[in-house]
C-alpha positions, 0 to 999 in steps of 0.5 A, spaced: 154 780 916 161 779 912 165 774 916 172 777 917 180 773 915 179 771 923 172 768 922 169 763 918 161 760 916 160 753 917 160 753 909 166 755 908 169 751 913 165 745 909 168 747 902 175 748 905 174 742 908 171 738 902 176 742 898 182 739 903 179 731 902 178 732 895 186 735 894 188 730 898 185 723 894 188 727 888 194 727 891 193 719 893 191 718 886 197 721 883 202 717 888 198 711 886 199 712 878 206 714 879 207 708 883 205 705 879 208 708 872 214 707 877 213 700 878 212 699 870 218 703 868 222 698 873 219 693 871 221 694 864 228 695 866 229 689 870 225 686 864 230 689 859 236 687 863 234 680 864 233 680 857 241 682 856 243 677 861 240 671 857 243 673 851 249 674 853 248 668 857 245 664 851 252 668 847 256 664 851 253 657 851 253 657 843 261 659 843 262 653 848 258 649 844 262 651 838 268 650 841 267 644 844 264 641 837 270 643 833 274 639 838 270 633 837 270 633 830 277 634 831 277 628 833 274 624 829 276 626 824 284 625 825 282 617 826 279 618 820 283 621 816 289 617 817 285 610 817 283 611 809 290 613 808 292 606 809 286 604 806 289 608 800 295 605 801 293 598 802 289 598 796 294 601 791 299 595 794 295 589 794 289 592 788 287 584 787 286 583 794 283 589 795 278 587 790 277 580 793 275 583 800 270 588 796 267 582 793 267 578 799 264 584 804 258 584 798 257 577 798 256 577 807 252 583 807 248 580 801 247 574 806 244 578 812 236 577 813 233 583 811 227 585 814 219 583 814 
């Protein structure tokens, strides 16, 4: 007997049935893999992001540090620099007692001990 639309065999109940398991644990595995391309996919992102935010954080850093050290050379150096013009000064002022003083700061650092 040929069984109707209506009627089925248990085989074909089994196969349908087989059929329904097996498209059911494909359509899992294809959630899985794109959950999980998803998942790489957000993680590179959020990665790549992450990524920008430190540069530009490290950008940041470096021009503060820039500024802050070209403020601090700018200190140094004005005292500095106004100290050996009256060095310069003094020396084209006083030449002898300029060289008194040179002489007498060799002859003091030549005593200091020297180490062993």
């Amino acid at each position: 007997m040929i069984p109707t639309q209506n009627e089925a065999t248990p085989t074909s109940k089994a196969a349908a049935g087989a059929a329904a398991t097996d498209a059911e644990r494909v359509a899992a595995e294809i959630g899985t893999d794109v959950g999980r391309q998803l998942g790489e996919a957000v993680g590179a992102a959020t990665g790549q992001a992450a990524a920008r935010v430190a540069e530009e954080t490290v950008d940041q850093l470096k021009a503060q540090a820039s500024e802050r050290l070209t403020a601090l050379r700018q200190r140094t150096l004005e005292p500095l620099t106004s100290s050996l013009g009256e060095v310069r000064a003094f020396t084209r002022q006083h030449p002898l007692a300029s060289v008194g003083c040179a002489v007498g700061l060799g002859y003091l650092l030549g005593l200091r001990p020297r180490p062993s």
